[in-house]
C-alpha positions in Angstrom: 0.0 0.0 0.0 2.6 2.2 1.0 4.5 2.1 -2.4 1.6 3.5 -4.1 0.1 6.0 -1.7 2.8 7.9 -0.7 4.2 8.4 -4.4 0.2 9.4 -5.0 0.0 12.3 -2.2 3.3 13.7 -3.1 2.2 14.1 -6.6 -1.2 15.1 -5.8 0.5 17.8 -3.5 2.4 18.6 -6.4 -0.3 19.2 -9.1 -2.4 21.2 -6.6 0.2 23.9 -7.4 -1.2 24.6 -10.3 -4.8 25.5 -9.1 -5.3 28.7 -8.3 -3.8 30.1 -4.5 -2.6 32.7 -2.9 1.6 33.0 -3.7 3.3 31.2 -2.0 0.5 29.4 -0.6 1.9 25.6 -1.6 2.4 22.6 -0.4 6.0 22.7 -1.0 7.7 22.5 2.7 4.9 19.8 3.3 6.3 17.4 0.1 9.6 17.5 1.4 8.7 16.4 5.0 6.1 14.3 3.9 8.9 12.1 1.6 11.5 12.5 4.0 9.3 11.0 7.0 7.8 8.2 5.0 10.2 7.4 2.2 12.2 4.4 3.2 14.8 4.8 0.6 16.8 8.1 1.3 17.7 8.9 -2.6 13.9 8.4 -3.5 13.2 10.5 -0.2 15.1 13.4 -1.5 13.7 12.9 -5.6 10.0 12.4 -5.3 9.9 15.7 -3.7 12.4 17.4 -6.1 11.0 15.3 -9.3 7.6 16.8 -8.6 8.9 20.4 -8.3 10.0 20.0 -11.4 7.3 18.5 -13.7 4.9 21.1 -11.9 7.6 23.9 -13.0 7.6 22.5 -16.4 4.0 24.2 -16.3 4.4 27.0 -14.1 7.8 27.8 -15.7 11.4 27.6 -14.6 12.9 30.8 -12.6 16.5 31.6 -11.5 15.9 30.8 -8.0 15.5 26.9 -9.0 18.6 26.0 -7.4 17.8 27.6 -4.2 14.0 26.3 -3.8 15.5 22.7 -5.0 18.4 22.8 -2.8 16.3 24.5 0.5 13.5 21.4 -0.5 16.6 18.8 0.0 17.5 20.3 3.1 13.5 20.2 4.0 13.5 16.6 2.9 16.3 15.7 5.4 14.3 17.5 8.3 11.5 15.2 7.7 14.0 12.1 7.9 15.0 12.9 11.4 11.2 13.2 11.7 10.5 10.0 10.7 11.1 8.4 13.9 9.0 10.0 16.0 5.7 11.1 13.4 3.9 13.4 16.0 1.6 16.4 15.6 4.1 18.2 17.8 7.2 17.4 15.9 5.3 17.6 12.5 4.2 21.8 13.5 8.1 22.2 14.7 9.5 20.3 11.7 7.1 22.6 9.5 7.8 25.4 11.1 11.7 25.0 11.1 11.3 23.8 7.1 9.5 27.3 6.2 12.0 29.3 8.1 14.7 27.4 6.1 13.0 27.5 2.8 12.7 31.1 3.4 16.0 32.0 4.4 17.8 30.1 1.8 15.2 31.0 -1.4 15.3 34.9 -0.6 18.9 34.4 -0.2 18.8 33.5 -3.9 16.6 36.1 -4.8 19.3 38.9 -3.2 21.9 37.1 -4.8 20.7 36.5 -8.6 18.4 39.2 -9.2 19.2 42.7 -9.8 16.4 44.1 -7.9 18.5 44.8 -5.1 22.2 45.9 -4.6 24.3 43.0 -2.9 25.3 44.6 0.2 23.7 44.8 4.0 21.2 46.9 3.0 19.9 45.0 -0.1 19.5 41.8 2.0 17.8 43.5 4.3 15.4 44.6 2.2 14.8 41.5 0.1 13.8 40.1 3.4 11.5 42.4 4.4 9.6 42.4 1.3 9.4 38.8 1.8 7.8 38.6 5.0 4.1 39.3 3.2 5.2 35.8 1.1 6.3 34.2 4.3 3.2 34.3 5.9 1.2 32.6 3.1 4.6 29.5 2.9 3.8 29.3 6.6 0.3 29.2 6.2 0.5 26.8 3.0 2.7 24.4 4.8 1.0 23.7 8.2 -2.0 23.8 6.0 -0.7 21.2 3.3 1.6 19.2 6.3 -1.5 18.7 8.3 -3.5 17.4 5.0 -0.8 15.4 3.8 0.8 13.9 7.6 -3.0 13.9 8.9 -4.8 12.5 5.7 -2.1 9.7 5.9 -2.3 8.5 9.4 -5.8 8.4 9.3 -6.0 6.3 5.6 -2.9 3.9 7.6 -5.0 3.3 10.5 -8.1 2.7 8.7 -6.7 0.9 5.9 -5.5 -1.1 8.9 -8.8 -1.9 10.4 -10.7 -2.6 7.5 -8.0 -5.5 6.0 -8.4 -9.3 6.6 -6.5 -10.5 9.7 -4.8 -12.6 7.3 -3.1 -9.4 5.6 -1.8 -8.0 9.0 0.0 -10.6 10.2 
């Protein structure tokens, strides 16, 4: 069950950035926890994720930041394997929590860095950031939003899946 499911709600996570949202509203902090957590195999883990990023961008178009939202969703992806362990709803908030600080940090980074928009000293850093912190609240709201759909929706199918299969099957 598990090869199939978790592939599907990854992917599904993944297409629903192409509905309509607020920006930055997306389930992307949530994929790379989610596959982190409950992808067995690290490599796979860290390319489900990333692999679905990229067929969604193939719609929504690529961007010069694609290195820093790919790389920051690696480094999300290896947040949720120290979370797998210990799946709670206290350690999914912090881990989602801790992934949206870190996606921000590192994506705006690249926005300072490769854009022209701002001049690359103190100052322009500083204000990259703060014009981020409108987009911050919606990749916070997006990925407790998306984390708890996704961790949540997946506990809850486990355990029923669970109850409703033939003794014979659990054993």
């Amino acid at each position: 069950m598990n090869k199939l499911i978790i592939p599907l709600i990854i992917v599904l996570a993944a297409v629903s950035r192409l509905i309509p949202h607020p920006p930055n509203f997306t389930p992307i902090i949530a994929m790379g926890l989610f596959a982190g957590a409950y992808v067995q195999n690290r490599s796979l883990a860290m390319l489900f994720p990333i692999g679905a990023m990229f067929l969604s961008d193939l719609f929504l178009g690529l961007h010069g930041t694609l290195y820093f939202v790919y790389g920051s969703l690696l480094l999300v992806a290896v947040l949720g394997m120290v979370l797998s362990n210990n799946v709670t709803i206290r350690n999914c908030a912090l881990a989602t929590l801790s992934g949206s600080f870190l996606f921000f940090i590192i994506t705006n980074f690249g926005v300072w860095l490769s854009s022209s928009y701002y001049p690359k000293n103190i100052d322009g850093i500083l204000t990259c950031y703060t014009l981020a912190l409108p987009f911050f609240g919606n990749t916070l709201a997006g990925s407790l939003f998306y984390s708890a759909a996704m961790f949540g929706g997946y506990e809850l199918l486990k355990r029923n899946m669970a109850q409703s299969a033939p003794e014979s099957l659990l054993k």
